[in-house]
N, C-alpha and C positions, 0 to 999 in steps of 0.2 A: 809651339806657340800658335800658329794657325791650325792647328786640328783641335786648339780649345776654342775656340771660336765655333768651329765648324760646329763643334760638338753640342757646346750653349746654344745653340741656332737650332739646330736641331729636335734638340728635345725641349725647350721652351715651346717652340711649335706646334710641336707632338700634344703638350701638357695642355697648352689651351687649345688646340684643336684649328687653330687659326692661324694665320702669318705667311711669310716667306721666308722660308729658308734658304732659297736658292743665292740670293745674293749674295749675303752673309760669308755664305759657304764660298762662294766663287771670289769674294774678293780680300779673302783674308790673309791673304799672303803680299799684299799690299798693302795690307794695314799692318804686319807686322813690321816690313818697310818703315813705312812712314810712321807709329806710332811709337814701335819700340827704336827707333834710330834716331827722328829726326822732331819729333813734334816737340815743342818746349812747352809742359803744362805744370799746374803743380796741384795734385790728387787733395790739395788738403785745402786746398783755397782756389774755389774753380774759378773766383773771380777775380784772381792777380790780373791787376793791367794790362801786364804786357805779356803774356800768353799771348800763343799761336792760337789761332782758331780753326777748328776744324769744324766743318758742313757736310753732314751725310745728305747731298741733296736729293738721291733716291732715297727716300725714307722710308719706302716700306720695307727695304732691309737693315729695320731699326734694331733687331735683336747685331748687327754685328757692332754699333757704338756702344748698345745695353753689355755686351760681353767686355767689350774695350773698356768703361767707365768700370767695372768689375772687375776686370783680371789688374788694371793697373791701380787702384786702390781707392775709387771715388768711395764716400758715403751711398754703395749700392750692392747692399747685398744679397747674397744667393737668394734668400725667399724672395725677393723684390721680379729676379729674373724668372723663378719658380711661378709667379702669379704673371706673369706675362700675359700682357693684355685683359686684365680680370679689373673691375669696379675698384678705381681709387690706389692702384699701386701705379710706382713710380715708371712704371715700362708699358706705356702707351702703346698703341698700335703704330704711331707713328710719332718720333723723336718731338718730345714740348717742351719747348724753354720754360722755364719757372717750375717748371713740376720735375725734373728730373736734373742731378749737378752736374755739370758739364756738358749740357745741352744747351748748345749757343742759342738755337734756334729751331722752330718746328716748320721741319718737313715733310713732305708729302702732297700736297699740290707738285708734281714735276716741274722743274724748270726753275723757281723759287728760292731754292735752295742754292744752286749756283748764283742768283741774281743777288741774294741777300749777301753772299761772299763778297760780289763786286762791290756790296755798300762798304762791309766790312774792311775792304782793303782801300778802299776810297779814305773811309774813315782813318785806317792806320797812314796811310799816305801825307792826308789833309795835315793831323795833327803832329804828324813827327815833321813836317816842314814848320810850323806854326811853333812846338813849342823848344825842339830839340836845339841845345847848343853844342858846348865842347863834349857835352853829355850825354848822347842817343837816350832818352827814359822814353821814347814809343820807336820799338825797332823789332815786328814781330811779322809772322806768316799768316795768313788766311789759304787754308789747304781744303781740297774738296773735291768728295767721290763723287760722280754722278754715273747716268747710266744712259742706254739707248731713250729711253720715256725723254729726261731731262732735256734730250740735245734735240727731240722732235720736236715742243715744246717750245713755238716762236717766242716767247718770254728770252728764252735763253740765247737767240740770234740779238736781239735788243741789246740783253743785258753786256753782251760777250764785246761785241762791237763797240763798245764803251769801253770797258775793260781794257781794251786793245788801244783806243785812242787818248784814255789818260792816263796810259804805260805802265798798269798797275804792277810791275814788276816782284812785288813780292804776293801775289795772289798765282796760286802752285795745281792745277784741276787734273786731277789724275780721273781718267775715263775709261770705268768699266764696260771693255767692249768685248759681249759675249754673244752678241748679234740672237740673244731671245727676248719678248716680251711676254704680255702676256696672251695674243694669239698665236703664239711660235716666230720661227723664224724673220726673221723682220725682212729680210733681203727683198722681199716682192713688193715691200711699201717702205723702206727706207736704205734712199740709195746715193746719202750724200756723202761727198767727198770728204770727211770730218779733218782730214789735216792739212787740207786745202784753202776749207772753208774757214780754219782758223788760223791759219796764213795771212788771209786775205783779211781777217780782223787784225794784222799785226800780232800775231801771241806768236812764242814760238812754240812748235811742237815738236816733240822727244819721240821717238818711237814709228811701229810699235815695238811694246817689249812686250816679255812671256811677264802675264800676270801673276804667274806662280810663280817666277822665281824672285824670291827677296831680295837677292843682292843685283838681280837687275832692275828692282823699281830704286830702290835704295841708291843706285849708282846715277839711275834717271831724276831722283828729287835733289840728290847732290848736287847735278849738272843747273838745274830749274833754278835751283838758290842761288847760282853765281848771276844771273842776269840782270844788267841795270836799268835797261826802259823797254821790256816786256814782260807782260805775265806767261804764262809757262800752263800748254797740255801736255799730258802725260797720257798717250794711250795706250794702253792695259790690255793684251790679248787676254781674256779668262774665257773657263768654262763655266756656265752655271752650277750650281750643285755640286759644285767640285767634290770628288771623292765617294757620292752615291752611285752604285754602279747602273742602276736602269732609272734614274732620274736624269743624272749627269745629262746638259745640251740639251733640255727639254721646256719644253714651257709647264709641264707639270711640276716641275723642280721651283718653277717663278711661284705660285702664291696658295699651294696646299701645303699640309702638312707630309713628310715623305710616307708616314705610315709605320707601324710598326717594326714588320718583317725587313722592310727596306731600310731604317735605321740598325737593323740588327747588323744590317749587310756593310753597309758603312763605316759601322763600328770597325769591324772585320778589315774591308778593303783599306783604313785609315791606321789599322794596326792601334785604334782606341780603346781598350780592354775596360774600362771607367765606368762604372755606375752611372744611370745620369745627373744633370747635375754637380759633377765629382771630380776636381781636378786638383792633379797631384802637387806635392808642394813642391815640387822641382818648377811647374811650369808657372806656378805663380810666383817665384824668384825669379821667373824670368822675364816676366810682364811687368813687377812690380817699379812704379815710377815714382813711389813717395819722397826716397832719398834722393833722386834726381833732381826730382821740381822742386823741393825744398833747398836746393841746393843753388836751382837759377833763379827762383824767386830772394833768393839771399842776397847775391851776386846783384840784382836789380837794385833791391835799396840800398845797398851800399853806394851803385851810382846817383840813383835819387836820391841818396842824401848832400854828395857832391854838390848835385845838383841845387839841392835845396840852399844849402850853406851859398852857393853862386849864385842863384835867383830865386830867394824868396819869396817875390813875389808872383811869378811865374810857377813858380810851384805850388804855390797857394791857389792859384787860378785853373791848375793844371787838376789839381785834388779835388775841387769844385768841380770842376766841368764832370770827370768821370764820373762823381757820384748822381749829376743829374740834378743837384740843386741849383736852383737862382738865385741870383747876387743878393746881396743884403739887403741894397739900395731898390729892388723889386718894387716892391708896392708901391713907390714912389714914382717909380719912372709909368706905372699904371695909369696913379692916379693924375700926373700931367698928361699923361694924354688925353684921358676921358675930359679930365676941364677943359684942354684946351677946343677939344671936340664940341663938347657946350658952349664956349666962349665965341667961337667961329662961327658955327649954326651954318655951317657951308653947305650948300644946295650940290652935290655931287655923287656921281655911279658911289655904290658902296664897294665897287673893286677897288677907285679912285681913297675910298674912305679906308680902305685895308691897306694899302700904298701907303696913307699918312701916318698909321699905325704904325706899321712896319719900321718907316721912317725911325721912329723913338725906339722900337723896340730892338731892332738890328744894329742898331746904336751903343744901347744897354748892354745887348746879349752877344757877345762873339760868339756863342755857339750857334745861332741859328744860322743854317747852312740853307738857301734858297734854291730856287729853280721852275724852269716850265719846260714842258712837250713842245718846244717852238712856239711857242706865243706870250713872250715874255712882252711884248706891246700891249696884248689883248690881258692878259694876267696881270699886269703890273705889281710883280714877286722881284723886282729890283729894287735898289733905296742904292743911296748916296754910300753907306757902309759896306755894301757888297759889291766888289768888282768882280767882272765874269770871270770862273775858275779855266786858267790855262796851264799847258803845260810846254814846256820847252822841249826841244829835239834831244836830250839828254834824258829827258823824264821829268823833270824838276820841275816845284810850280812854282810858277811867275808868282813873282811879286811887284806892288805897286813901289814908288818911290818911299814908301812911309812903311815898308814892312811888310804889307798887308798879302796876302795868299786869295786868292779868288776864295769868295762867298756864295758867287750865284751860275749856278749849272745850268747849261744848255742841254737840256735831255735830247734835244730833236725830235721828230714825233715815234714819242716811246712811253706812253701814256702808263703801261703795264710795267715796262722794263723800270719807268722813277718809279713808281707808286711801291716797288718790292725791293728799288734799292737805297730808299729810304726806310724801308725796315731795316735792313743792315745797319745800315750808319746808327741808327737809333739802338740799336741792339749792341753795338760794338761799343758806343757811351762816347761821351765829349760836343755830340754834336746833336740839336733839336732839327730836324729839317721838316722842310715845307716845299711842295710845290705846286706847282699849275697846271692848270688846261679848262678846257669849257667842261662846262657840267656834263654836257649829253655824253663827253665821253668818258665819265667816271666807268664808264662799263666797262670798255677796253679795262679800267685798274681793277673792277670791282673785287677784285679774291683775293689781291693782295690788301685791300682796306680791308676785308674781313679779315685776313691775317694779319695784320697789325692788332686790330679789335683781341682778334683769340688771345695773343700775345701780348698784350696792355702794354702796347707802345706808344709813346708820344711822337707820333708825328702828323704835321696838319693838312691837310688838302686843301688850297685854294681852287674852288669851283666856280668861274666865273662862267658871264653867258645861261642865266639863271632860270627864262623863262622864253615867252614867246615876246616877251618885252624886247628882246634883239633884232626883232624885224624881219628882214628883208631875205636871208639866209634860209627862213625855212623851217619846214617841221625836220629835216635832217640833224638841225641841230638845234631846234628849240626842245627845251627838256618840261618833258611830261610829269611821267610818272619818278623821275629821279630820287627828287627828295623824298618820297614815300617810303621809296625803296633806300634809300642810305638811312632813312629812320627806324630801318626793321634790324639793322645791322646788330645785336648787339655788344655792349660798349664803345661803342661809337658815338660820340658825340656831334649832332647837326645841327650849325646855327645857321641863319639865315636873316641879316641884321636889318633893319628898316632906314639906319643913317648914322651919320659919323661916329656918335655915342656906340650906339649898341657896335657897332664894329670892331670898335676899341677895345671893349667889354670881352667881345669873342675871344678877339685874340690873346686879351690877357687871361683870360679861364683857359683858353684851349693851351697856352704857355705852362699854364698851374697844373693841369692833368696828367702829372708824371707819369699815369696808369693808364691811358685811352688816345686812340688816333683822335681828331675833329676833324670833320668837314666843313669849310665854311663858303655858304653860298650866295657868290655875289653880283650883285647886276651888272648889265650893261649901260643903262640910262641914268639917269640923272635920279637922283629922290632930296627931296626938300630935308630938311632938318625936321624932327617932330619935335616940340617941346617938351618937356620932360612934368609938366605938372608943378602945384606946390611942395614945400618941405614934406608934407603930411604922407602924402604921396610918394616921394624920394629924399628918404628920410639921411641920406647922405647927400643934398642937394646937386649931386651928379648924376645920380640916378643909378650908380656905380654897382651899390648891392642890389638892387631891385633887379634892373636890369642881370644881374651874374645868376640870378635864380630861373634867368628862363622863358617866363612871364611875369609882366606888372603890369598894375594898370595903368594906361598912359592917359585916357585924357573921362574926368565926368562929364555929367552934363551939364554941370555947372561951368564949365570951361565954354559952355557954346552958351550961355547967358539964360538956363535954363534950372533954378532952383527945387529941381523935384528930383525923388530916387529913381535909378535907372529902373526901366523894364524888359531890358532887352544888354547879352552884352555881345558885340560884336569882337571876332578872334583875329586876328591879320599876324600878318608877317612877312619881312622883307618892302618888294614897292607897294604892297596892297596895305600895308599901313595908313597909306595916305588915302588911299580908297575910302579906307574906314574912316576915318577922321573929317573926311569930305560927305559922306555919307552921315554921320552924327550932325554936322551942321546943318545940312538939307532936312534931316528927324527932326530937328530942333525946331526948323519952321513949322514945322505939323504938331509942335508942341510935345512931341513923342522924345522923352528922355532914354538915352542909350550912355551906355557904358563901353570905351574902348582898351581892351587890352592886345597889346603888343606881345607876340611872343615868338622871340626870334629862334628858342632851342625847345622845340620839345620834347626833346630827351633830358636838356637838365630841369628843365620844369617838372617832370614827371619823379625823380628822386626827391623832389620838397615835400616838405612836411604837406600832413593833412590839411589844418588848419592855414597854413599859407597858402595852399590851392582853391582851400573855400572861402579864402578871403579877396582872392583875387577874380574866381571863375564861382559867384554864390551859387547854392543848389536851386532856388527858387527865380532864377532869372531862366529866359530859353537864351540859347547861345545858338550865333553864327557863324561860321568860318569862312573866310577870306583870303585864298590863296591860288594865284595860277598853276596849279596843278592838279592830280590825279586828288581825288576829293575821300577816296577808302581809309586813311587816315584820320580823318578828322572825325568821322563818328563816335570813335571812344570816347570823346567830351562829352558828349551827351548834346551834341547838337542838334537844332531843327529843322536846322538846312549849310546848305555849305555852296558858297560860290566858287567853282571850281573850273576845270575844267578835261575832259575824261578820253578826251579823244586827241588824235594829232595835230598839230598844229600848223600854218597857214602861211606864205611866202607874203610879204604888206609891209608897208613900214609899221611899225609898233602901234601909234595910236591909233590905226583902220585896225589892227589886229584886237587892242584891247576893245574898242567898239563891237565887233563882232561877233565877240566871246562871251561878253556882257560885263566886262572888268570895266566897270563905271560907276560912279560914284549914284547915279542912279536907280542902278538896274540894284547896288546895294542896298537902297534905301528901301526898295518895292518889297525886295525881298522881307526886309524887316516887318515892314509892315503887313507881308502876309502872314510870315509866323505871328505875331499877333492880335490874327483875325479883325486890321482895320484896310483890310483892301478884300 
């Protein structure tokens, strides 16, 4: 069984001329372990519930899961492994959820792949406290290879250390430890304690064991599964390239192909006599997992149905949540928010304005699962609905007098470690999650946003601390060029709201994007409410669909008591809204009619129709932009100038900063007037 692995690794390699073999090959006798003993999946339905999950978080030895989904009877057939790594087949250079079945998640970023397990087992933890009664229906494993890369890879100190402290006891990390990378031996740059160091996170650790031998990983994941308030290392002595005889223990065995003659040898040394590609039907009855999983996914509903018949409607909420839809009553609890957001016209931060959101919507939605990087004060990613998520000396989560399971996570500062363990949780199903921290340090998360992005997951980033509007703290943490940059991401969604409304708006589109992260970024300071205009204008007098496209126009010039077509329209977004808006009424005294459009996302703005962009932004006006930030953006409108700001920013309280930068409703108005040749 593991020398067809070896062998599929191999010569898929060979065939595209690209990959790694070595892992594959070194760790396949632990994945017989654990895949032919112990994994509970079912080949025909890779998206049963309650499956175990399994994470190749070194993914660039993706050909040994492409062999596993193969030899145990996924929808992945030999040509699929045959085209390895070629334009548009299912076997990617590194393992992608939605394009290949049974691919929880894409790895390859190191460290990631372990971090999304800990969401995963978060997720299975959360919700078998939340919905299980006399019934276990979520009672499953999160198991996961990594490698030397993975555990260098501070992501994975974050993630683990969490891991360890909310007792993930059924998350299982078996650790391929073959002490090669990919400049050779590691020993002279990586020289930690790893059963020490994971000790001291709480986890227990098993070993080592001989990675070759199956019944000793097999006796080690047995041992893993009895444990009640820890998750479980497993470390794996292997050889890379196991069974080539002059690759074996080398870093050439990590990321070429062995070669022809050296396969020949292989063959030979492994006792493989196989054509490539060619395995015998002995060894694929002995991989095969169809009648098994078909067997425990039976045994499931049988309980589910228990289950069902005893809590209907708990089963009915339970079925809802995995699938990832929203309650029925959705649009409803939307649309009170955004009224009441109108109806209030409250002058406040638009973190404060995402807080009041939250409020209705964390309300509505038990699956939104919150959190911040330690600045749950500064974020304000709590509401009344989410009690902070603990857990008891047993393991077990607290619950409130009324039932309730903690909602909101204390990441600590692990800005990288949430941002990748909310791809989990999102990936595993049941739960939308959100978290925080200031904008500047979206960098620390950045590659896990773009891995969500890659992977069309919904989960939201609250980015507060949005500009140099914060003051006093500094260009350390006043953000520049951010938004620029999270708007290159793509599918990613960036909104950046101007006041209660639009906030509301964010958050209910970014709730609606079953298929894309959002970022939403929001201030520190205070911003006035903007009006919303007439009916004509916001044609659902909330402003609700106008506002969900991205941009709209928010104010003519007739609003400042000036009866003529605009000439000019100015672009804002977030606190520079009111820039503009301030800036139109000072036009107005110079008789100079401007048009302001509001545009808090210009990523959804940019999927609108033609005709709704040229009705909002006409070709024959010059256009402004309006934004504390890096100004490389706003070009593509076709603007004639952009008030910006391009360089770092300034230690001041806020309004000596906005003075200084030129962010005044003045310095906007000049501007206008020079792109229009009347200054």
């Amino acid at each position: 069984m593991a020398n067809a692995i070896r062998a599929l690794a191999m010569d898929a390699v060979q065939a595209a001329n690209s990959g790694h073999p070595g892992a594959p090959m070194g760790m396949a006798d632990m994945a017989v372990a654990l895949w032919g003993r112990h994994l509970r999946h079912n080949p025909a339905n890779p998206a049963w519930a309650n499956r175990d999950r399994f994470v190749l978080s070194n993914g660039h030895g993706s050909m040994l899961i492409y062999a596993l989904l193969h030899l145990t009877g996924y929808k992945l057939p030999m040509e699929e492994l045959q085209n390895f790594r070629k334009l548009h087949s299912k076997t990617a250079g590194h393992p992608e959820v939605g394009i290949t079945p049974g691919v929880e998640t894409t790895t390859g970023p190191l460290g990631q792949g372990i971090t999304n397990a800990v969401g995963f087992a978060l997720a299975e933890k959360l919700l078998a406290a939340e919905f299980n009664r006399e019934q276990a229906i979520v009672d499953h494993h999160t198991y996961v290879f990594m490698g030397d890369g993975c555990l260098m890879e501070g992501i994975s100190h974050e993630a683990c250390a969490l891991a360890g402290a909310w007792k993930l006891n059924k998350l299982i990390a078996l650790y391929d430890d073959n002490g090669i990378s990919i400049d050779g031996q590691v020993a002279p740059w990586f020289v930690d304690d790893t059963a020490a160091r994971f000790r001291a996170y709480q986890w227990n650790v098993i070993g080592p064991v001989d990675g070759h031998d199956a019944d000793a990983v097999d006796a080690a994941i047995a041992q893993a599964k009895t444990s009640a308030d820890k998750p479980t290392l497993i470390i794996c002595k292997t050889h890379i390239g196991k069974g080539s005889p002059n690759r074996a223990n080398t870093a050439k065995a990590h990321g070429e192909p062995l070669g022809a003659e050296e396969i020949k040898l292989t063959r030979e040394a492994l006792n493989w006599p196989h054509a490539p590609f060619t395995i015998p039907k002995p060894v694929y009855a002995a991989w095969d997992a169809k009648a098994a999983g078909k067997a425990a996914e039976a045994a499931w509903k049988d309980t589910f149905a228990a289950y069902k018949k005893a809590h209907p409607k708990l089963a009915k909420e339970f079925v809802r949540r995995m699938k990832g839809e929203l309650p029925a009553n959705f649009q409803q609890t939307v649309l009170d928010a955004v009224v009441a957001a109108h109806t209030k016209a409250e002058t406040v931060a638009s973190r404060k304005a995402s807080q009041l959101a939250l409020e209705a919507f964390t309300a509505a939605l038990p699956e939104l699962l919150g959190g911040s990087a330690d600045l749950t004060g500064s974020n304000l990613t709590n509401t009344k609905s989410t009690p902070n998520l603990r857990v008891d000396a047993a393991g077990a989560v607290v619950k409130t007098e009324d039932g309730v399971g903690g909602r909101h996570i204390n990441y600590g500062v692990r800005e990288f470690g949430m941002a990748a363990i909310m791809n989990g949780v999102a990936l595993h199903g049941g739960f939308i999650p959100y978290g925080g921290t200031f904008l500047t340090f979206s960098d620390y998360s950045r590659n896990a946003i773009r891995m969500a992005a890659l992977m069309k997951q919904r989960v939201v980033h609250v980015f507060t601390h949005d500009s140099i509007g914060l003051g006093e703290d500094g260009p350390t943490h006043q953000s520049i060029e951010h938004a620029a940059s999270l708007r290159l991401i793509p599918n990613l969604d960036v909104w950046r709201p101007a006041d209660t409304a639009e906030t509301a708006v964010a958050w209910a589109v970014a709730l609606q994007n079953a298929d894309k992260p959002t970022a939403l970024l929001l201030s520190r300071q205070n911003l006035p409410y903007a009006p919303k205009g007439d009916s004509e204008q916001a044609p659902d007098a909330c402003g609700l669909e106008s506002i969900s496209k991205g941009a709209y126009v928010l104010a003519e010039p007739s609003e400042v008591g000036l009866k003529k077509k605009a000439k000019a329209v100015i672009i804002a977004t977030g606190s520079e809204v009111q820039l503009a808006l301030k800036a139109q009424a000072l036009l107005a005294e110079h008789k100079v009619p401007v048009r302001v459009v509001s545009m808090p996302s210009t990523t959804t703005f940019d999927r609108q129709s033609v005709d709704y962009k040229k009705a909002v932004l006409p070709k024959d006006l010059p256009r402004i932009a309006v934004e504390m930030g890096s100004t490389d953006g706003w070009w593509k409108y076709g603007c004639a100038a952009v008030v910006g700001i391009d360089t770092y920013g300034e230690s001041a309280p806020a309004p000596v900063l906005f003075e200084h930068f030129g962010f005044t409703p003045d310095n906007v108005a000049q501007t206008v007037l020079v792109v229009l040749g009347k200054k």
